[in-house]
C-alpha positions in Angstrom: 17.5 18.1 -33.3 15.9 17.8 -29.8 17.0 19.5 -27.1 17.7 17.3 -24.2 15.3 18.8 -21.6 13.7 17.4 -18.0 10.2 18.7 -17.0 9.7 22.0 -15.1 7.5 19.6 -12.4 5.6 16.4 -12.6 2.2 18.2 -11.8 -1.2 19.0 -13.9 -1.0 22.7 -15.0 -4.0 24.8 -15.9 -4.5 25.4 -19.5 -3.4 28.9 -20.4 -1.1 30.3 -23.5 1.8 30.3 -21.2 1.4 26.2 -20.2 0.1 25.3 -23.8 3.1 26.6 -25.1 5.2 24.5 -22.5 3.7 21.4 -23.2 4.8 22.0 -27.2 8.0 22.4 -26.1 8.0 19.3 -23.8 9.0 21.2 -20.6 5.6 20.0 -18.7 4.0 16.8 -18.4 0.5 17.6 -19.1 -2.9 20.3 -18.7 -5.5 18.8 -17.1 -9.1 20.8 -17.0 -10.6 19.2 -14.5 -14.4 18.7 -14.3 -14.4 20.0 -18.2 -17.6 17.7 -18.5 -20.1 17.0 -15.8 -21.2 14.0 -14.7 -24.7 14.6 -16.5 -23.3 14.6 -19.6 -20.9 12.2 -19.4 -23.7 9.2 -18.3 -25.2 10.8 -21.2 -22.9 9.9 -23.7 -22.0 7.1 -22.5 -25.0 5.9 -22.9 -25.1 7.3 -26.4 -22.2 5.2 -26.8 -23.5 2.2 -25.5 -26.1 2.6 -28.1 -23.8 3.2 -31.3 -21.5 0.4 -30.2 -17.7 -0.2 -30.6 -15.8 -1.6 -33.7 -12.7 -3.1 -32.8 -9.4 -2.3 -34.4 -8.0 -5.7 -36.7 -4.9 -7.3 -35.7 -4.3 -4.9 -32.5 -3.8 -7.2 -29.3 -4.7 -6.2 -26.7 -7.8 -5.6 -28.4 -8.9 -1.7 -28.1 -12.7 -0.7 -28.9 -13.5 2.1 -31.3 -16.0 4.2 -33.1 -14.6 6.6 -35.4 -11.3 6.2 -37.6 -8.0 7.2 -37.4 -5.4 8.0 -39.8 -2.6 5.7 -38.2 -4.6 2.8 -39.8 -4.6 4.1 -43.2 -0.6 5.2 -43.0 -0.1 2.6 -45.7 -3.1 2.6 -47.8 -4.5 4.8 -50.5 -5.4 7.8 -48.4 -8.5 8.2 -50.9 -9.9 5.6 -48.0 -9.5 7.4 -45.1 -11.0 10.6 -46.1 -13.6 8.4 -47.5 -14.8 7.5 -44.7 -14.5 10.8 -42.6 -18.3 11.7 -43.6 -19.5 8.4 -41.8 -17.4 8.9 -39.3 -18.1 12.2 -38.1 -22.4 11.6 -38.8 -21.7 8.8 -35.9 -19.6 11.0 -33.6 -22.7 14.0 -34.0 -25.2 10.9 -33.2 -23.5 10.8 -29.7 -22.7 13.8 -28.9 -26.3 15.5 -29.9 -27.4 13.3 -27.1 -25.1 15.0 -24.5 -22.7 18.1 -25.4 -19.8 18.2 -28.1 -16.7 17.8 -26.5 -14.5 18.6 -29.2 -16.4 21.8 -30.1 -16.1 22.9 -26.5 -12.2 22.2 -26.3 -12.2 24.4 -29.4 -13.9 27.4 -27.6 -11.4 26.6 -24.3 -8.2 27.1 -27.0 -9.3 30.2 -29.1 -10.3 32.1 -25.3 -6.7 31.0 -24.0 -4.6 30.1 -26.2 -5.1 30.9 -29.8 -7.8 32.1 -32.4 -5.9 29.9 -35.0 -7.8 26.4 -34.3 -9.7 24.1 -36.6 -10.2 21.0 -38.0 -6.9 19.5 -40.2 -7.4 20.0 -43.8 -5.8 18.4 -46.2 -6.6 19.8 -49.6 -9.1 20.2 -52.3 -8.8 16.7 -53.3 -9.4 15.3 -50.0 -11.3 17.6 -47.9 -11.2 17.6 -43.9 -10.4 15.2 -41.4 -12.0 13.7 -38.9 -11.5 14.1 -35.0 -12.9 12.6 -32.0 -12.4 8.9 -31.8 -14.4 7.6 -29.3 -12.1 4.4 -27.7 -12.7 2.1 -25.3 -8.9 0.7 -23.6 -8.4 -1.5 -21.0 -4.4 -1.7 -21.9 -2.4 -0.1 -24.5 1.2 -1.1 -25.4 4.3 1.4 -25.1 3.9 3.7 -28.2 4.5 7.2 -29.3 1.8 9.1 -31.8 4.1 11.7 -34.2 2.3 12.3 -37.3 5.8 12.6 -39.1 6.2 8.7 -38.6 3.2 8.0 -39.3 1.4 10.3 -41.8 5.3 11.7 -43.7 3.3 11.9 -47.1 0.3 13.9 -45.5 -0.6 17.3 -44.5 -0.7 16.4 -41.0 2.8 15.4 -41.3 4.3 19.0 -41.5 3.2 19.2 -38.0 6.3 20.8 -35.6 4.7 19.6 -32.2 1.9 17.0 -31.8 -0.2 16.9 -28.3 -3.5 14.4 -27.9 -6.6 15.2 -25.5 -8.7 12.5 -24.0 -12.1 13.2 -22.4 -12.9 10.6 -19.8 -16.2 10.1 -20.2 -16.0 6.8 -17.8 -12.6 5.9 -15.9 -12.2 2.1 -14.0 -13.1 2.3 -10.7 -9.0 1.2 -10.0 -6.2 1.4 -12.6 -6.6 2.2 -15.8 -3.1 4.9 -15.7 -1.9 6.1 -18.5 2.1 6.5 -18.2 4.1 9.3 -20.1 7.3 9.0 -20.4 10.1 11.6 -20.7 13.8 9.9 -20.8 15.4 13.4 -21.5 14.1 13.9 -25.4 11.5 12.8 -27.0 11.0 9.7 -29.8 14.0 10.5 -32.5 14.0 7.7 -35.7 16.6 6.1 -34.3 14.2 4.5 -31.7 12.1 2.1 -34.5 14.9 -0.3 -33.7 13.0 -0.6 -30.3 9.7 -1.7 -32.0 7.9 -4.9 -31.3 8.0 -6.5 -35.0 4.2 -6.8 -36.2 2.9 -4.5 -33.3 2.3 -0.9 -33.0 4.1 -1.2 -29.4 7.9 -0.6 -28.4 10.3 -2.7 -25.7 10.2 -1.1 -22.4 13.7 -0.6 -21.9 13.6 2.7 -24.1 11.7 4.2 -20.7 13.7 2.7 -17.7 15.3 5.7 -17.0 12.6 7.8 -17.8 10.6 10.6 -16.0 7.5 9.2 -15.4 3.9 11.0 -15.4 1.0 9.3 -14.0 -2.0 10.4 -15.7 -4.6 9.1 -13.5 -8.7 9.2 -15.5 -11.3 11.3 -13.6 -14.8 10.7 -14.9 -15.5 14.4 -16.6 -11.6 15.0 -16.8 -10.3 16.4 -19.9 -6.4 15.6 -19.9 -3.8 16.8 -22.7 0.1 15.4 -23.2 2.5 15.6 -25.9 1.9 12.2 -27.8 5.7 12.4 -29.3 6.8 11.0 -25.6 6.5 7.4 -25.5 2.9 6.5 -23.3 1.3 3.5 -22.3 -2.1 2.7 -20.7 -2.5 0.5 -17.9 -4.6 -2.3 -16.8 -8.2 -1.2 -14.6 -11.0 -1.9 -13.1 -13.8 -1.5 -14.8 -14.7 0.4 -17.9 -12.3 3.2 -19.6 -13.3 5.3 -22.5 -12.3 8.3 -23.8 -13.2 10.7 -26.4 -10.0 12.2 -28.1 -8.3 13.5 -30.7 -4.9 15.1 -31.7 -3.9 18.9 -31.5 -1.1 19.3 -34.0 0.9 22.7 -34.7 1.7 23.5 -38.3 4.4 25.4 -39.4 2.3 28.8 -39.8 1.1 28.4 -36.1 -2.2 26.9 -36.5 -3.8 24.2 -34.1 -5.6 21.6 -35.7 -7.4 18.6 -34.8 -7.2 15.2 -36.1 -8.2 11.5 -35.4 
């Protein structure tokens, strides 16, 4: 059971084993490390990017621009596919990112100096093998959602996760706009709250968050921002182009951070 629980503040903090630890616990709003890329190498991969291309996800309105693959659309398929196609998946993220600088690799490095030596990539098992992180996305709006991988993975290894945050790199942020809203109405998503879902949409009605704190997560070109994906988040409309390279930082039971898309 949650505890109900307000944040300390509505500011960034600095990352550091005290904050990280808050934001598990759902007593901040978010770590921001500002200037985590610079500008150099974020033209470079987004023009790396622009090269590779964007898929778009099927059936998702508003329609949201990807490279990479997430487990969320594999949550009720064979999971045989998904770690199928992690191989592909991470030989197109290395094609961007040897063209610039590895942002998941360097958030790694940021962790084990301040937070923890216990980080890596999710694992599942023998069978299956690693999975992949760093979803490169381009979103001009997302719908009211949460991301808690005992929704949507309960019959994967991710899904023993206690806490679940989710970075995202800006590598270009609209000109205007483009917020992303986090929500905090006291405790965080609880099962009771799929009665709120949009039938035959990934997105939830709004009136779960109308008396909600409310974090404004503005996107800074070279920005790397961090929030606990189990509070309900939206993304605004912009100006302009928004993408992001990000994955998920889950904590398993043993205390380990690992990363997954």
């Amino acid at each position: 059971m949650l505890r109900t629980i307000k944040w300390q503040n509505l500011n960034d903090c600095e990352i550091n084993h005290q904050t990280f630890q808050a934001l598990l616990r759902n007593e901040i709003p978010s770590i921001r490390i500002s200037n985590f890329a610079s500008s150099e190498e974020c033209n470079k991969l987004a023009l790396a990017i622009e090269k590779v291309g964007f898929d778009f996800y099927k059936n998702v309105e508003p329609p949201i621009g990807r490279i990479g693959i997430t487990q969320f659309e594999y949550r009720n398929r064979d999971k045989l596919g998904y770690f199928d196609a992690v191989k592909k998946a991470n030989a197109t993220y290395h094609q961007v990112t040897s063209l610039s600088f590895d942002p998941l690799k360097r958030l790694a490095t940021t962790l084990r100096q301040n937070v923890s030596s216990k980080v890596k990539i999710a694992y599942e098992d023998e069978a299956y093998g690693n999975y992949f992180a760093g979803l490169i996305r381009q979103i001009n709006i997302a719908l009211l959602h949460i991301d808690f991988a005992q929704l949507d993975a309960p019959n994967w290894g991710i899904g023993n996760v206690t806490s679940q945050l989710v970075w995202n790199l800006y590598v270009k942020a609209p000109s205007q706009g483009g917020i992303c809203k986090v929500y905090n109405y006291n405790r965080q998503w609880q099962p009771e709250d799929e009665k709120y879902k949009t039938p035959g949409s990934y997105g939830y009605d709004s009136s779960l968050v109308t008396k909600s704190e409310v974090k404004h997560n503005i996107p800074l070109t070279g920005d790397l921002v961090i929030f606990n994906s189990r509070n309900f988040h939206e993304v605004l409309p912009g100006i302009g182009e928004r993408i992001t390279i990000s994955s998920f930082i889950g904590k398993m039971p043993g205390g380990d951070l690992v990363f997954w898309s």
